[in-house]
VOFIPA-710391 format. One record per residue (C-alpha): z, x, y negated; chain; residue in one letter. Coordinates in Angstrom, 3 decimals, decimal comma, padded with zeros to 6 digits. Example, Ala and Ser with C-alpha at 12.3 -4.5 7.8 and 13.67 -1.06 7.14 Angstrom:
<lobas>
(loba (007,800 012,300 004,500) "A" "A") (loba (007,140 013,670 001,060) "A" "S") 
</lobas>
This chain:
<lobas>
(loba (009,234 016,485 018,747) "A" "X") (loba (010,604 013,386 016,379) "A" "X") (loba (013,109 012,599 014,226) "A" "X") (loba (015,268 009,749 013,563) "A" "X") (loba (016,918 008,666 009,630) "A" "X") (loba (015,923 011,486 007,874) "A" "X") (loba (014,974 009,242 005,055) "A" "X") (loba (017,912 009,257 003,286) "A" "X") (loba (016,433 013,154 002,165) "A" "X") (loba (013,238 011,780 001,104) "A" "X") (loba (009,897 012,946 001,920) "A" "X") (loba (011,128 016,921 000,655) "A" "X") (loba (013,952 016,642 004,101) "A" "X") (loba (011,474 015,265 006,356) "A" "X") (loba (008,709 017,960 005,334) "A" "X") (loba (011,474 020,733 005,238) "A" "X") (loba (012,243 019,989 009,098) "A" "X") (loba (008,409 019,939 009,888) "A" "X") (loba (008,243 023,392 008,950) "A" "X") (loba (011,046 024,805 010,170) "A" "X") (loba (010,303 023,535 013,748) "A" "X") (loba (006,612 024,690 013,424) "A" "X") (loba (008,373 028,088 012,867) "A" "X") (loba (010,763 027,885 015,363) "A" "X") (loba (008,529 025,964 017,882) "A" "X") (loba (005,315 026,698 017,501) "A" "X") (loba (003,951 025,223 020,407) "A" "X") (loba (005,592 021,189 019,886) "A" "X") (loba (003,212 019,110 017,952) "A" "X") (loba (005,892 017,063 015,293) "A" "X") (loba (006,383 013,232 014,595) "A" "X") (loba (007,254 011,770 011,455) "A" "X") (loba (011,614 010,303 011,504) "A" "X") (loba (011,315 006,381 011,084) "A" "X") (loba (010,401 005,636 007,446) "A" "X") (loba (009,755 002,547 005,490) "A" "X") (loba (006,617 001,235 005,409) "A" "X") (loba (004,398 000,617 002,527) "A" "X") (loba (005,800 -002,252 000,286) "A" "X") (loba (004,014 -005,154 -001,160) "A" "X") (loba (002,893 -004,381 -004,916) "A" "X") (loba (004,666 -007,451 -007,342) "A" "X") (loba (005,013 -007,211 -010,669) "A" "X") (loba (008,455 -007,148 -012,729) "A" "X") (loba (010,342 -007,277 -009,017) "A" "X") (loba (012,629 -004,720 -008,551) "A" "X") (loba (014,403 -005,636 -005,037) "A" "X") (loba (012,671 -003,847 -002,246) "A" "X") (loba (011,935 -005,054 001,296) "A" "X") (loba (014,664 -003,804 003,268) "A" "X") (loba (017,014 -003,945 -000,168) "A" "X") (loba (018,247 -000,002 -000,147) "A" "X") (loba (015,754 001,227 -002,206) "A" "X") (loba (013,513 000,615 -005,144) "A" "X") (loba (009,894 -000,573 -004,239) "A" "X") (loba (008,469 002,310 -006,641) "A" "X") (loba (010,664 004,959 -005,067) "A" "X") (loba (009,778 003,899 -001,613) "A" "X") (loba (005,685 003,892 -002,254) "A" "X") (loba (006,426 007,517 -003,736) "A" "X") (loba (007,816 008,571 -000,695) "A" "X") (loba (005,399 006,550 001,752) "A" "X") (loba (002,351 007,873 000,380) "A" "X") (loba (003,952 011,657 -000,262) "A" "X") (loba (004,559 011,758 003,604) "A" "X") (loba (000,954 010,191 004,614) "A" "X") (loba (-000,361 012,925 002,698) "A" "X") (loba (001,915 015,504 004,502) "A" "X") (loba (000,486 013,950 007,389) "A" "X") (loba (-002,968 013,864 006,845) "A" "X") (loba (-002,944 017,794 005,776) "A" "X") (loba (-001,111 019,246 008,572) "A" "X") (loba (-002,417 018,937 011,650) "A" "X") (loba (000,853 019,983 013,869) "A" "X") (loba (002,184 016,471 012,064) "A" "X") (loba (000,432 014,148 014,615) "A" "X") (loba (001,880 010,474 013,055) "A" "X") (loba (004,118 008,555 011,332) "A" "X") (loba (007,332 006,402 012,384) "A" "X") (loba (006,463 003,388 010,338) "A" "X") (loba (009,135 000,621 010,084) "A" "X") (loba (007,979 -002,007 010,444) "A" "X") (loba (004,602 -003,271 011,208) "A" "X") (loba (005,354 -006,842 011,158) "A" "X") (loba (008,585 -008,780 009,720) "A" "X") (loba (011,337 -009,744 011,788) "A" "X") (loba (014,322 -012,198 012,081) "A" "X") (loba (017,977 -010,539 010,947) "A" "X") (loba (018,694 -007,707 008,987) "A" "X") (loba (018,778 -009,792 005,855) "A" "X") (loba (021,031 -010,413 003,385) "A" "X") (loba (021,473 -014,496 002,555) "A" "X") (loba (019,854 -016,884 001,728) "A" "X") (loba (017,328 -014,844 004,024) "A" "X") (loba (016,993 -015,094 007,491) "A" "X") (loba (014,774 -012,448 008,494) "A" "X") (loba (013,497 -009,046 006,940) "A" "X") (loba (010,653 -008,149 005,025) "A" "X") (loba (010,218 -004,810 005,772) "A" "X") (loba (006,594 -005,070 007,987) "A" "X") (loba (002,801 -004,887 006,609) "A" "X") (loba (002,168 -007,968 008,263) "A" "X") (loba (004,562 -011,510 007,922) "A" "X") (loba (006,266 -013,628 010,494) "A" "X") (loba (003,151 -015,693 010,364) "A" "X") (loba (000,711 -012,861 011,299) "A" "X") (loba (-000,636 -012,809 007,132) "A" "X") (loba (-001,563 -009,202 006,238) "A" "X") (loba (000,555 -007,657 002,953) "A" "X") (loba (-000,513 -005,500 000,584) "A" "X") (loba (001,053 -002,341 002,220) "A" "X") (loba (-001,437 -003,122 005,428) "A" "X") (loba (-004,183 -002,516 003,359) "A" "X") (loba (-002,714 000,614 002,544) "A" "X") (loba (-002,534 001,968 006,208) "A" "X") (loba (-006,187 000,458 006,360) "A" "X") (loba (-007,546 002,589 003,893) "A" "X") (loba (-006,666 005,616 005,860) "A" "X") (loba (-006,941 004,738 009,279) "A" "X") (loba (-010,409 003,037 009,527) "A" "X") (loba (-014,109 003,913 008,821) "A" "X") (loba (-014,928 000,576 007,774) "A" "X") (loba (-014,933 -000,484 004,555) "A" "X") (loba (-011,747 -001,628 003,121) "A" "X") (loba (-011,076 -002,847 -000,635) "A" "X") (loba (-008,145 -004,646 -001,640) "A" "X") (loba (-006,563 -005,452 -005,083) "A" "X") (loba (-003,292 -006,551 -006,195) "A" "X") (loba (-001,750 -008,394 -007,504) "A" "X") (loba (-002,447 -011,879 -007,579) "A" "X") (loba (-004,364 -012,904 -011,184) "A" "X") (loba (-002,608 -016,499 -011,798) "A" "X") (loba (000,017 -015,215 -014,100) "A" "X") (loba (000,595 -018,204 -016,968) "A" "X") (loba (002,568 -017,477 -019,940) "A" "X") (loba (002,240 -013,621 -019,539) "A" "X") (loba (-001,110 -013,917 -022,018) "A" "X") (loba (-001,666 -010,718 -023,054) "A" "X") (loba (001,200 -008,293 -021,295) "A" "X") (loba (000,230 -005,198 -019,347) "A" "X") (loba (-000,002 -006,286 -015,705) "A" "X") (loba (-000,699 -003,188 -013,018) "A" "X") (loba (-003,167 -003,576 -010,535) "A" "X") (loba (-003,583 -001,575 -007,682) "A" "X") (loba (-006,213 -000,701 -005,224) "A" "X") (loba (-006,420 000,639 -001,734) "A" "X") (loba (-009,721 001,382 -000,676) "A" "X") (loba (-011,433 004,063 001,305) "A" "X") (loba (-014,651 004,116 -000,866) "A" "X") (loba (-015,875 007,206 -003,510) "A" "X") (loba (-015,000 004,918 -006,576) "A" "X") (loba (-013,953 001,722 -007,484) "A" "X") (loba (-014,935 -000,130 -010,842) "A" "X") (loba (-012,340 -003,224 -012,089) "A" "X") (loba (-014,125 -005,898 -014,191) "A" "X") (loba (-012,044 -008,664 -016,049) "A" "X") (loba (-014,171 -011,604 -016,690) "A" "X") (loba (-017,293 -009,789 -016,422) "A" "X") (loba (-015,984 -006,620 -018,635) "A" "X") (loba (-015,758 -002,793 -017,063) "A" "X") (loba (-012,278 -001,790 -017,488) "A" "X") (loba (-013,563 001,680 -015,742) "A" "X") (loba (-014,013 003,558 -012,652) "A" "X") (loba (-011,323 005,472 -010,606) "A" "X") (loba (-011,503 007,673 -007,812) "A" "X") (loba (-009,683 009,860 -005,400) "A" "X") (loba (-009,003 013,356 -005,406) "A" "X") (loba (-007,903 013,679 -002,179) "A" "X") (loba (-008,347 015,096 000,057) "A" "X") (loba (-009,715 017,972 -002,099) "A" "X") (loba (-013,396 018,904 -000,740) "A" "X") (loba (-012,919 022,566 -001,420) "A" "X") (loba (-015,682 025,511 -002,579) "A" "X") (loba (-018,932 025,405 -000,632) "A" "X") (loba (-020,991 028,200 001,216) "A" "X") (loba (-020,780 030,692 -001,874) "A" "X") (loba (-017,933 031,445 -003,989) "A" "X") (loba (-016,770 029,215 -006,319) "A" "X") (loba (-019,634 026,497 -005,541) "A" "X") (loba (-018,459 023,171 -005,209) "A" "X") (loba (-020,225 020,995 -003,304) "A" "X") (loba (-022,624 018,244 -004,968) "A" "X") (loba (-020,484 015,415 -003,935) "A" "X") (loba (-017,517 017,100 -005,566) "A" "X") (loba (-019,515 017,346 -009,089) "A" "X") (loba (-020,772 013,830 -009,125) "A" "X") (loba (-017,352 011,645 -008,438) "A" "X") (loba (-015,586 010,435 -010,574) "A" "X") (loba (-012,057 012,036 -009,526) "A" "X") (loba (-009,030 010,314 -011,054) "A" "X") (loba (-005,944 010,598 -009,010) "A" "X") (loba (-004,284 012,299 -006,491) "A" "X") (loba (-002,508 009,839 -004,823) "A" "X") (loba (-003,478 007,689 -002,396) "A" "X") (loba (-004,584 004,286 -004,366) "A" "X") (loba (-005,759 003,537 -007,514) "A" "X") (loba (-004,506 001,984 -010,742) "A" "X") (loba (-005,694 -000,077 -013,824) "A" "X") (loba (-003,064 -001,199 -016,535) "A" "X") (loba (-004,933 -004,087 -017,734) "A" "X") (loba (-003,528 -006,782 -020,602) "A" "X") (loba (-003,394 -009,998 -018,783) "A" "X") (loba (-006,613 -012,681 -019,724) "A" "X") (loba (-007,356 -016,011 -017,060) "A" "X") (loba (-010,218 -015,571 -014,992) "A" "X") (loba (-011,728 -013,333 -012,575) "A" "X") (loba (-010,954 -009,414 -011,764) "A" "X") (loba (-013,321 -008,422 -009,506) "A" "X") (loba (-013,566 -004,596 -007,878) "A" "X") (loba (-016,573 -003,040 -007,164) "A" "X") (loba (-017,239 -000,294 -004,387) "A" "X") (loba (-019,568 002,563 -004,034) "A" "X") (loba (-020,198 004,588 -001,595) "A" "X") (loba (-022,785 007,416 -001,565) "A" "X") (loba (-024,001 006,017 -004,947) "A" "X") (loba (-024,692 002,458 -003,553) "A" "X") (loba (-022,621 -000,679 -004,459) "A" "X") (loba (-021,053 -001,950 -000,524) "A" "X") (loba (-018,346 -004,305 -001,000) "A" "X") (loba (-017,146 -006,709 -004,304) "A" "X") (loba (-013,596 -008,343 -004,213) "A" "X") (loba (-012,003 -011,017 -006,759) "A" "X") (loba (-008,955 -011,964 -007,910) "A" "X") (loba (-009,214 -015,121 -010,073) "A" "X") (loba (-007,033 -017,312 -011,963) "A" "X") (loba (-006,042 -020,832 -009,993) "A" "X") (loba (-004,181 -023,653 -010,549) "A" "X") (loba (-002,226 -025,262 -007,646) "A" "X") (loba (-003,323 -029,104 -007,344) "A" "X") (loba (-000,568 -030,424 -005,300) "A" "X") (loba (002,316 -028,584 -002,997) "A" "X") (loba (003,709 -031,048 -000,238) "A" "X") (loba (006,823 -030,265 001,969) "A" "X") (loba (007,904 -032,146 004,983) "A" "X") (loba (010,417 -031,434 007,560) "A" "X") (loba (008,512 -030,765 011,325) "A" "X") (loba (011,789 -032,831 012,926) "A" "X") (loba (014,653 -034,808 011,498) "A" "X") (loba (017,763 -033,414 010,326) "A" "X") (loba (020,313 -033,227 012,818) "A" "X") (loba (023,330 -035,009 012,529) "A" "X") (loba (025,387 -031,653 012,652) "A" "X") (loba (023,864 -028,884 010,300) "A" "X") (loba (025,556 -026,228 011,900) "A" "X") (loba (023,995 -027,453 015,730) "A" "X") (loba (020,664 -026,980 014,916) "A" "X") (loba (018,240 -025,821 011,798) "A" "X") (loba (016,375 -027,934 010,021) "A" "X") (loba (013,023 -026,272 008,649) "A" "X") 
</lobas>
């Protein structure tokens, strides 16, 4: 059983029609309606991907659902749109939409690192945004992790700005009432939703993440500040004599 634009009600529509089909029809396993798929994470831009929505608003919803998803086991998937850009649906100067986790040149976004995180056993750790930020010295800059590690410490040019960690899925009590289990006592648990966050004054130089699992440090990523040496354009064919014939890239 699926559904098809139920986004415009949000993640609260598309959960209320999951449960009133498991009630009705108890026996259908349910698919998630087509919704937007996670958006790349830039600073101070406010235009989403598909331009209907904000980028915050549609990570909120996004990650709401996936969580929806991942607790209810009559829910077996999500509609994601899109997995990888596409040419139209855009608005000019653009020529093709940005709505996928992965571009028209087969580069992963941020928002495929996102589905990573949940989907795979391997390790995954991935930070944005970019650190090369000149002439924002010193003004609060988010950055966001997806990663399906226990914790995650963010350094700044060698400095611990602190460890995060999920809360979810919560581990519940143990064999006895009221026991948590060990694992559940020793994280540190941070967050309920489904990355992590550091508000962290912008300095040049190197944010790196560290992640543990089971205690032990297994993967280190870095962000660092770079200056472009030299950008070079060239047209792969000669203009045509009539611009409205034939582009020109």
């Amino acid at each position: 059983m699926g559904y098809n634009y139920v986004w415009p009600l949000g993640a609260t529509g598309a959960r209320k029609y999951y449960s009133i089909d498991r009630h009705d029809f108890p026996s259908a396993a349910s698919s998630a309606p087509k919704n937007g798929a996670m958006p790349s994470f830039i600073p101070g831009r406010s235009d989403s991907p598909g331009e209907f929505r904000s980028p915050s608003n549609q990570r909120i919803e996004v990650e709401q659902l996936q969580r929806f998803t991942q607790v209810y086991d009559y829910v077996c998937g999500d509609f994601m749109w899109t997995g990888v850009d596409y040419l139209g649906e855009a608005r000019w100067p653009s020529k093709a939409s940005r709505s996928g986790v992965i571009d028209t040149c087969g580069f992963a976004k941020d928002g495929f690192y996102f589905y990573q995180s949940l989907w795979t056993k391997s390790p995954v750790l991935h930070l944005s945004p970019h650190w090369n930020w000149a002439g924002s010295e010193g003004q609060i800059i988010p950055v966001i992790c997806f990663t399906n590690c226990d914790t995650v410490e963010l350094f700044l040019n060698g400095k611990s700005l602190g460890v995060q960690g999920y809360m979810f899925p919560e581990m519940g009590i143990g064999g006895k009432v009221l026991q948590l289990p060990r694992r559940e006592l020793e994280l540190c648990q941070t967050t309920g939703d489904l990355h992590l966050a550091w508000y962290v004054p912008y300095q040049p130089g190197t944010l790196a993440g560290r992640r543990t699992k089971d205690g032990q440090t297994v993967m280190t990523v870095e962000q660092s500040t770079n200056r472009a040496l030299r950008q070079r354009c060239a047209a792969y064919r000669r203009p045509c004599a009539d611009q409205y014939a034939s582009g020109t890239i």
